[in-house]
C-alpha positions, 0 to 999 in steps of 0.5 A, a space after each residue: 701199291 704198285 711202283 708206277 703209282 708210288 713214282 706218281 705219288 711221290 712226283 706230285 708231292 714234288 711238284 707242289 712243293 716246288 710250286 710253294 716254295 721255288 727254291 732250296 737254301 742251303 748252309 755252305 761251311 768253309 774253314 777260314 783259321 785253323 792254327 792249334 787249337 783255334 777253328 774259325 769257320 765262315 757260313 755261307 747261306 746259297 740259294 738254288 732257284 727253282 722254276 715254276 715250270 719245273 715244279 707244273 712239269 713234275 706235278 703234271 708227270 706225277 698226274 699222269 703216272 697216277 692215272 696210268 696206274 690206275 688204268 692199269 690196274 685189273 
């Protein structure tokens, strides 16, 4: 499989997943007490939004990256 098929095949699968789901949470650990032998730490759960027009213009570029590939080939 050649690389700009492989890029195209990998930004659609992007795309689509950034479609379903349009964000990204995560778990931030901070350390609130460290004194000896006593840890206490706080969990912080964030969320990055991400845009369905991000998501339509990845999957579009990974569109186009699979036809130009496959126009490409001999």
């Amino acid at each position: 499989m050649k690389l700009i098929t492989f890029a195209g095949v990998v930004l659609v699968v992007l795309g689509i997943i950034g479609l379903v789901y349009q964000r990204i949470g995560y778990t931030k650990r901070k350390n609130v007490l460290d004194v000896g032998p006593i840890h206490a730490t706080k969990d912080t759960h964030e969320r990055i939004q991400i845009p369905p027009v991000v998501g339509g213009i990845v999957l579009v570029g990974g569109i186009v990256l699979l036809v130009v590939g496959a126009r490409s080939r001999p």
